[in-house]
C-alpha positions as CSV (number, residue, x, y, z in Angstrom):
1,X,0.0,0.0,0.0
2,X,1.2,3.2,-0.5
3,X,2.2,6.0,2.3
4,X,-0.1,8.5,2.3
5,X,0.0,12.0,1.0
6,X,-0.3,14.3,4.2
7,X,2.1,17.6,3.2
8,X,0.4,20.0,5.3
9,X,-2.1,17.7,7.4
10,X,-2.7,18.4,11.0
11,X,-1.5,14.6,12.3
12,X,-2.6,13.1,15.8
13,X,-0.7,10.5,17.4
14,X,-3.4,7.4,18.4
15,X,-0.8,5.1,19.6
16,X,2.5,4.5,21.1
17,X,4.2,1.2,21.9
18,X,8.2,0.5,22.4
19,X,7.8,-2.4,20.1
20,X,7.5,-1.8,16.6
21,X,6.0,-4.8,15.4
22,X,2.9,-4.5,17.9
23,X,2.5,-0.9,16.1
24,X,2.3,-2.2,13.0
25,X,-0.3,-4.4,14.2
26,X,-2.1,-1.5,15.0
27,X,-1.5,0.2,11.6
28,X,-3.0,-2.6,10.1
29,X,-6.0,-2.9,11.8
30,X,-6.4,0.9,11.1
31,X,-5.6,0.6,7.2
32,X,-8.3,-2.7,7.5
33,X,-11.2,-0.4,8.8
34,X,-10.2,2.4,5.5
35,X,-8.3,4.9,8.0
36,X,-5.1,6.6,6.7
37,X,-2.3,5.3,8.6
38,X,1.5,6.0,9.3
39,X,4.3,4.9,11.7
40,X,6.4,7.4,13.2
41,X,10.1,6.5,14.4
42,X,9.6,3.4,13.6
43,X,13.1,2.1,12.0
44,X,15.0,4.0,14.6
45,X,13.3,1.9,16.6
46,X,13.8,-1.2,14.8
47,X,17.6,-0.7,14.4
48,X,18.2,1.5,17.4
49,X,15.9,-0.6,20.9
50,X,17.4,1.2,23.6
51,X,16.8,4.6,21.7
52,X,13.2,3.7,21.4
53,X,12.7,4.3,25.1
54,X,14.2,7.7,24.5
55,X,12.0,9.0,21.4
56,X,9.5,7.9,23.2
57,X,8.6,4.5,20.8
58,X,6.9,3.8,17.6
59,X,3.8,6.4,16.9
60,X,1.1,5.4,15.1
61,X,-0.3,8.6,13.5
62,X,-3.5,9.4,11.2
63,X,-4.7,13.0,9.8
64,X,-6.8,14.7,12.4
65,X,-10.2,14.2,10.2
66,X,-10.2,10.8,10.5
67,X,-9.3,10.7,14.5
């Protein structure tokens, strides 16, 4: 699926999880039900554990319309 095109849209964080694979979980589920969908920080977090604690995890973010 492709990312979606969000340039200038207002974006609000619906989850957060330190493990990236249970936030992609999430972003399916989302994408399942038609919502647009997009990880945040979640590489540095696949390559980087310890730093995930620091950045404060994986964010799963979707355009504030569709909150």
């Amino acid at each position: 699926m492709a990312e979606p095109r969000w340039e200038n849209a207002d974006l609000v964080t619906v989850f957060v999880s330190l493990n990236p694979a249970e936030a992609a979980l999430v972003k399916s589920a989302l994408e399942g039900s038609g919502v647009e969908v997009s990880l945040v920080d979640d590489n540095v977090s696949r390559v980087e554990s310890p730093l995930s604690i620091v950045i404060g995890g994986v964010k799963v973010v979707v355009p504030k319309d569709q909150e």
